[in-house]
N, C-alpha and C positions, 0 to 999 in steps of 0.2 A: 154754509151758505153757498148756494150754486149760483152760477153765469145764467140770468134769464134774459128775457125780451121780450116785451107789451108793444104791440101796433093795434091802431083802431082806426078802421074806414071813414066813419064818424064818427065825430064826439057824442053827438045824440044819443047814438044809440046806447054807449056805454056797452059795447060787446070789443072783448078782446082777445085775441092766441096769441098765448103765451109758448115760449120755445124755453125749454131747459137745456142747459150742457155739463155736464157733469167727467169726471175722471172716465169714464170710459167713452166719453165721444171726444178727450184728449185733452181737458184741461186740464194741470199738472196738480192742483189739487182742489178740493172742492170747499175749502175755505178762502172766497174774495174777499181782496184787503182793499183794491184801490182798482179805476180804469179811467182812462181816457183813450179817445179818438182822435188821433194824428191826423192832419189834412190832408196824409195822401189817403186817407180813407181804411186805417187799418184799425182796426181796435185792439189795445193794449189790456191785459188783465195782468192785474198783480195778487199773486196769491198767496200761502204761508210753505210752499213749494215752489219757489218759481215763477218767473215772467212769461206771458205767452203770448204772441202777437196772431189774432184771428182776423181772416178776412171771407166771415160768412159762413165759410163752411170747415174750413181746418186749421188746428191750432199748430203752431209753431212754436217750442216753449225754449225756453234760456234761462237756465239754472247755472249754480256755483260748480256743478258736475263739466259741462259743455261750454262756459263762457266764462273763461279767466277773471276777468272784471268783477263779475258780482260773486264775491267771496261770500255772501250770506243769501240764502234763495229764500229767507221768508221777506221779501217786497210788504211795504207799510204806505209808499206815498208813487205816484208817476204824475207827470207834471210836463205839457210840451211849452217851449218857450217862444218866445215872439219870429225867430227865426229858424223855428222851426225844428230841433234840437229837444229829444226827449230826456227827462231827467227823473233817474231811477231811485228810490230811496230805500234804501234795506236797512235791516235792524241790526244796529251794531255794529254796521261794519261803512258806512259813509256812503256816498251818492256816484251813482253811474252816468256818466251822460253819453248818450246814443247819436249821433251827427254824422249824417252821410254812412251810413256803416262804420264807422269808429267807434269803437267804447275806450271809454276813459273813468276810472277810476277816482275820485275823491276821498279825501277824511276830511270831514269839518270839524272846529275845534270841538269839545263837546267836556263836559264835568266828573266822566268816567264812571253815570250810575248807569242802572239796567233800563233807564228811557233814552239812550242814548240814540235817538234815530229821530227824523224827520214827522212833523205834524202837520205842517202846511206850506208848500212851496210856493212861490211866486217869482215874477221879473218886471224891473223896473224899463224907462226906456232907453237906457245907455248897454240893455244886455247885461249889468247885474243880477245876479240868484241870490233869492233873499228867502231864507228858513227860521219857520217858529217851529222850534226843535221842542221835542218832550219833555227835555228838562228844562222849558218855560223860558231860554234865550233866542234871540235874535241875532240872527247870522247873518252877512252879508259874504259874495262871494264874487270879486273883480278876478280880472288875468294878472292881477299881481299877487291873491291869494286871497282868504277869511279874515274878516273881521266880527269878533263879538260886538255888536254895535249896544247891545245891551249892559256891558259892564262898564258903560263913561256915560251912560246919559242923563236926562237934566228932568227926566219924568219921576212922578210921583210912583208909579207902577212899580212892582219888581218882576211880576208874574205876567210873560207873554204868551197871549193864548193861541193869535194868530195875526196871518197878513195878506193881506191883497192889495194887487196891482190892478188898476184902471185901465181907461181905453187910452189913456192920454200918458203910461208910465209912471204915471203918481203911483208912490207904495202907501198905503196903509196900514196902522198898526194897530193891535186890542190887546189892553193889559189889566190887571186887575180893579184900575185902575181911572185909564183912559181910554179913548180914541186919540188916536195920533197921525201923525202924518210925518214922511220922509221930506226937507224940504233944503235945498241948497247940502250942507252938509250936518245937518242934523234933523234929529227927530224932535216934531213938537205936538202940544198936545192941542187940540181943537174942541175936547169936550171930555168933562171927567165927574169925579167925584163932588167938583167947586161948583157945577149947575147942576147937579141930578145925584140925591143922596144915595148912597149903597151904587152907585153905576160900578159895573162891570161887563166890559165885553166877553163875549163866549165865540162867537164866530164873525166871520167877513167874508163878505164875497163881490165882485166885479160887478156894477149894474152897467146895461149900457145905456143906461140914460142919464151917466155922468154920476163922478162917488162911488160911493159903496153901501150896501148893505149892512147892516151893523144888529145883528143880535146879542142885547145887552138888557138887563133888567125883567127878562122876560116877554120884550117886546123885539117885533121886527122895524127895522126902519131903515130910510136912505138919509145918506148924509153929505151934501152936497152945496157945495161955495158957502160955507161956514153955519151951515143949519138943516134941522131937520125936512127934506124934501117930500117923506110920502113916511108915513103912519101907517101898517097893517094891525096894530093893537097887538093886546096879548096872545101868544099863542098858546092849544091848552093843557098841552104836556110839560105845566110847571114846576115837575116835581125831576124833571127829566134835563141832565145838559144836554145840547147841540155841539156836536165836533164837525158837521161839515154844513156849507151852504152854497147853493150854485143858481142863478138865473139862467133858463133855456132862452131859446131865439124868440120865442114870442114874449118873453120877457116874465113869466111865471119863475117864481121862487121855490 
């Protein structure tokens, strides 16, 4: 999989150029794992070679070779948080966090199998970093260290698939189980198995129209002040899970 880019003048028309970038116009490798876009306007690509930070026209990469910190250069997750602090997630080897030009290094606690790295990052609004790790726990991460938030709680789940953070710092959670929510000092659930037979979440993502997204049963939907908000039905690749989901600025899923 290579770095591309779709622009269209109009949507009408349905005409678009497309840009490729590939290992030799300097991406460090050509299998993309994860990217975001930093507000200072930089694009981040994370690859199975390395991080490379592009702005347009030249890539700038940071591997385990050149950047002490990321002891593992195949990148699986990037993630920038509410103050602006990018956070790097490599396989195997714990999470970087990038702030002002500082890297800093992490190990979250983790079960010691070969999924031992990051599936979905998020930040609540107190600046906690909260991880649905591979191997299906829930991590939370204060300046006084990790907590498995997953091995004491009070949900029917065992299996965490993912999480998202709101416009308002509410965390979100999807388990085999439920939808849940971060509230005061615990997780509870808001909708599960007990109203909707076979529910299982698969992904989550931030809507800005308050809640979250909730792909679960095969359906998309928003979930928001204790009920279903907006219904898009089934989607028709049922045969197929979902690992990721993102609402753009116009509000497309």
């Amino acid at each position: 999989m290579s770095l591309f880019a779709a622009g269209a003048s109009a949507l009408a028309a349905q005409e678009y150029v497309v840009d490729t970038w590939q290992t030799e116009d300097g991406l460090p490798q050509n299998s993309v794992t994860a990217l975001v876009q930093t507000r200072d306007g930089y694009l981040w690509v994370g690859t199975q070679d390395g991080l490379a930070r592009f702005d347009g026209v030249r890539f700038v990469p940071f591997n385990a070779h050149n950047t002490p910190a990321i002891r593992n250069s195949r990148i699986v997750q990037l993630f920038e948080d509410r103050k602006g602090a990018l956070w790097i997630a490599t396989e195997d080897a714990g999470i970087v966090r990038s702030d002002g030009g500082q890297l800093t290094a992490f190990s979250a606690p983790n079960q010691g199998t070969a999924y031992n790295y990051a599936r979905v990052l998020c930040d609540d609004a107190k600046g906690g970093l909260w991880i649905a790790s591979c191997e299906n726990q829930l991590v939370r991460r204060r300046e006084d260290g990790f907590t498995v938030v997953s091995s004491k709680w009070r949900l029917t789940g065992t299996s965490v698939s993912s999480v998202a953070g709101d416009l308002t710092g509410q965390v979100w959670v999807g388990t085999d189980r439920e939808l849940a929510r971060w509230r005061g000092e615990a997780v509870e659930a808001v909708w599960g198995a007990d109203q909707e037979e076979g529910f299982r979440v698969e992904a989550l993502a931030t809507s800005h129209a308050g809640g979250c997204w909730v792909v679960a049963n095969g359906r998309v939907r928003r979930f928001h002040e204790g009920q279903w908000a907006a219904d898009l039905g089934m989607y028709a690749w049922t045969n197929r899970a979902v690992y990721g989901l993102y609402e753009d600025r116009s509000g497309y899923i």
